[in-house]
C-alpha positions in Angstrom: 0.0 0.0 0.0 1.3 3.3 -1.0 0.5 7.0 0.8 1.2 9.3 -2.1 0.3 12.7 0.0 1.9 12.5 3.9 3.0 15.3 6.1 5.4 13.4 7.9 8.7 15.0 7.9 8.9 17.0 11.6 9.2 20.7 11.7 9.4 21.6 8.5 5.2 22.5 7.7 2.5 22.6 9.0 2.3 18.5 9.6 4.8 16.9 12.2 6.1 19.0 14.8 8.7 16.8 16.1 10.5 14.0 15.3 9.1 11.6 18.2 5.5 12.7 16.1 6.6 11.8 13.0 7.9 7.9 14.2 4.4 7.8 15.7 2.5 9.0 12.6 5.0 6.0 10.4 4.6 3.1 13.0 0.2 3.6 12.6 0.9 3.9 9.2 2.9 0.3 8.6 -0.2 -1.0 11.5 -2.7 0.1 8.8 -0.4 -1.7 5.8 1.4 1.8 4.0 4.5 0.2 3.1 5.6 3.3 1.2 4.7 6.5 1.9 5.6 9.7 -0.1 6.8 13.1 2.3 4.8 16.1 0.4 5.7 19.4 2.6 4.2 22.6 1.6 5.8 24.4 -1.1 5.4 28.3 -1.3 6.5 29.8 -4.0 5.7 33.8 -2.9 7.5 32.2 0.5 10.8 30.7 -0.7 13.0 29.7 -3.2 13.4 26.2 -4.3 16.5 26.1 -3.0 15.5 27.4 0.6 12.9 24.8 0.9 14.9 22.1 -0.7 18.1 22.8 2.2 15.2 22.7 5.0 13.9 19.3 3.6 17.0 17.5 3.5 17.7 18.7 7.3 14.4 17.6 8.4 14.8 14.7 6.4 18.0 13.7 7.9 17.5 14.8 11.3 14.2 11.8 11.0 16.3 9.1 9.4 18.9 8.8 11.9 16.2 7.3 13.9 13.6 5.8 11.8 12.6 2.6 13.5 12.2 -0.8 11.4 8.2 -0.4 11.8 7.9 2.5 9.4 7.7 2.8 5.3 9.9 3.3 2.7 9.8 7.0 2.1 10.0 8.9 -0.7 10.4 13.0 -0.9 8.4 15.0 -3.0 6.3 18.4 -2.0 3.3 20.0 -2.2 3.0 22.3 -4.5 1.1 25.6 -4.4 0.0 26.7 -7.7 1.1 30.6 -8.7 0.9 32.2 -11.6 3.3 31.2 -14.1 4.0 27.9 -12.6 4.6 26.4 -16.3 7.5 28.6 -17.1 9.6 27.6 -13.8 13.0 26.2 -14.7 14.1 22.9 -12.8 10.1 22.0 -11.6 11.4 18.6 -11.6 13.0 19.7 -8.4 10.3 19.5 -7.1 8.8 16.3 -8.3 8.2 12.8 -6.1 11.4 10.8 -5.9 13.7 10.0 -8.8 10.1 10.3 -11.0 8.8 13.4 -12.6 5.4 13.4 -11.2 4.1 16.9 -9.4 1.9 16.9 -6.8 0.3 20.2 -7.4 -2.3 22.4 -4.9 -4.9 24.3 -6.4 -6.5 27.5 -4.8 -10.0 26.5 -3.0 -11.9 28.7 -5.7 -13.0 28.7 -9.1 -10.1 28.4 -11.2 -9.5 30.6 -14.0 -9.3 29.8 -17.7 -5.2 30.6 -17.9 -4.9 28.6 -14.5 -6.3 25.6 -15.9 -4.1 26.4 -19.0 -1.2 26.5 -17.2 -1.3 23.3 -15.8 -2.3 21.4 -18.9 0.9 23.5 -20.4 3.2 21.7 -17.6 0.9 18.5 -18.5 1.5 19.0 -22.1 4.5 20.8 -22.7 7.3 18.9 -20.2 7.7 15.5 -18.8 6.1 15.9 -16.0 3.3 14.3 -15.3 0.9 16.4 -13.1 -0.9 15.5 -9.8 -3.4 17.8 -8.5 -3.9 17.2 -4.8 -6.8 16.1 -3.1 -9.1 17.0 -5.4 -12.2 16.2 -3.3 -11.6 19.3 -1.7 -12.4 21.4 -5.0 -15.0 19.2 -6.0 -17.9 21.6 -5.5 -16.1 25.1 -6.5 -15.3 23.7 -10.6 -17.7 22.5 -13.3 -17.4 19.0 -15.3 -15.9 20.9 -18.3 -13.1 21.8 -16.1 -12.1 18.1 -15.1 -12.7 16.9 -18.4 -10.4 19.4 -20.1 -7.4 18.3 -17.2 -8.1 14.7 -17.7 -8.4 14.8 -21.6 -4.6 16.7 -21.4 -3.1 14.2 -18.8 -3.8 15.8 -15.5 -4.4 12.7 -12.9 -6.1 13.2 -10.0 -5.2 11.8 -6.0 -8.2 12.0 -3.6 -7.8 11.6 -0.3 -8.8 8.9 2.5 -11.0 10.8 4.5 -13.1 11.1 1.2 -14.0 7.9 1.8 -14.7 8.1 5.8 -16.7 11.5 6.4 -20.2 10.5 5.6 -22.1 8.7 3.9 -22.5 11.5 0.7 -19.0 12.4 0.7 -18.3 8.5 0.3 -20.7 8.2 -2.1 -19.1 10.7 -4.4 -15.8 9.3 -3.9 -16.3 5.9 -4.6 -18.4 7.0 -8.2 -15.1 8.5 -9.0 -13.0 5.8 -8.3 -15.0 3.5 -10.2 -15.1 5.8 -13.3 -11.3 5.1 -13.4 -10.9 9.2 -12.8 -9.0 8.5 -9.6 -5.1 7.7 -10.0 -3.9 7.2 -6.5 -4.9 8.0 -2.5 -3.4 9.8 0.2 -3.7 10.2 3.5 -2.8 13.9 3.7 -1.9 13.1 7.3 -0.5 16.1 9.7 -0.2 15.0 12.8 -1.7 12.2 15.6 -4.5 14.0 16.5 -7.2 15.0 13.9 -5.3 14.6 10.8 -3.3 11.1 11.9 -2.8 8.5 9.5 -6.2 6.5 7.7 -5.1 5.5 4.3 -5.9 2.0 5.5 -9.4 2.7 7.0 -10.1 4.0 3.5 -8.8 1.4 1.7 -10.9 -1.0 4.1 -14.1 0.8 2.4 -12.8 0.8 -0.8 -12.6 -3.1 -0.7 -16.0 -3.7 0.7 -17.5 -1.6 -2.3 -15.2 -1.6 -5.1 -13.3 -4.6 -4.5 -9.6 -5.7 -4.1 -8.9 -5.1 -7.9 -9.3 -1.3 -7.5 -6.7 -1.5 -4.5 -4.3 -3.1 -6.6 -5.1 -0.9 -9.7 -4.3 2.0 -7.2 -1.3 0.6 -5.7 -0.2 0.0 -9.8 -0.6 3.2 -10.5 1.3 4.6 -7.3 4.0 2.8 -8.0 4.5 3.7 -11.9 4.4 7.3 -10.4 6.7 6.3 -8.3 9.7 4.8 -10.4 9.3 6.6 -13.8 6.5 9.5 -13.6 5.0 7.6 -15.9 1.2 8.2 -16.3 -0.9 6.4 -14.7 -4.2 4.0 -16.6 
């Protein structure tokens, strides 16, 4: 089972606050069955350079490896991005991108996005070797139209969703699972920040998903997650 959106590494957002946190929030996740999980920290654009944020990762990222315990993941870095204007003309985005792959996971404002913002990212979809990720996209769900998602998907935009999709009621799961069994869904993530409210339930989710979808869309998932993984290749 793979995480592909975790706030795990400690101090460095607005996830983990410690290192004795993070070890917590990877020993529930290996308990739930994430045996890879991907370290997305927020990336600001109008708040650093690439370079800035790239020198606090690898601290952070060092500073929790020296005492990872043998109950935790495999871990991959990557970040979350925050769209800004003129996103697709950024040198080095790949910089940026999940692992040795060239997939982006990408934030999008929690309002109706404009014609040259969709643009934009089908540009970086289009245009580079990057595949694109948008981030939890059950949280925009209700501010865009279908003509919007139809234009990212029909220009290689994939989509993650994440778990608590699938746990906050029974509408919300509702809507999630239709997605995921219209194939428009390319991977899950727990988006977790901490033990308390936003802890680790990628397997609770999953759990669901089984029930109602059955154990071939898990392993279509976890296919999919790992192609991102190695190559940035897109997902089917």
């Amino acid at each position: 089972m793979i995480d592909f959106h975790a706030h795990i590494l400690p101090g460095l957002d607005d996830g983990s606050s410690s290192t004795e946190e993070s070890i917590e929030m990877l020993r529930l996740s290996f308990r739930e069955g994430v045996r890879t999980i991907v370290a997305t920290p927020h990336f600001y654009a109008h708040k650093e350079a690439p370079e800035h944020f790239l020198e606090r990762r690898r601290k952070s990222w060092a500073q929790l490896a020296s005492q990872l315990p043998d109950d935790a993941p495999e871990i991959y870095l990557g970040a979350e991005v925050y769209y800004y204007t003129g996103i697709s003309n950024t040198e080095d985005l790949s910089r940026l991108c999940v692992g040795k792959g060239r997939t982006l996971l990408l934030e999008m404002p929690f309002h109706k996005w404009s014609e040259r913002m969709v643009e934009e990212v089908t540009d970086i979809a289009q245009d580079t070797d990057i595949t694109v990720l948008l981030a939890h996209i059950d949280r925009y769900l209700a501010s865009q139209d279908a003509e919007t998602w139809e234009e990212l998907a029909e220009n290689g935009v994939l989509f993650q969703m994440n778990a608590s999709a699938f746990l906050n009621g029974w509408l919300a799961r509702r809507r999630a699972l239709k997605l995921l069994q219209e194939g428009r869904i390319a991977v899950l993530g727990s988006d977790c920040h901490n033990m308390g409210e936003r802890k680790p339930n990628l397997g609770e989710a999953l759990d669901v998903i089984r029930k109602k979808s059955g154990v071939r869309t898990v392993h279509a998932l976890t296919e999919n997650a790992e192609r991102l993984l190695i190559s940035g290749q897109k997902a089917t």
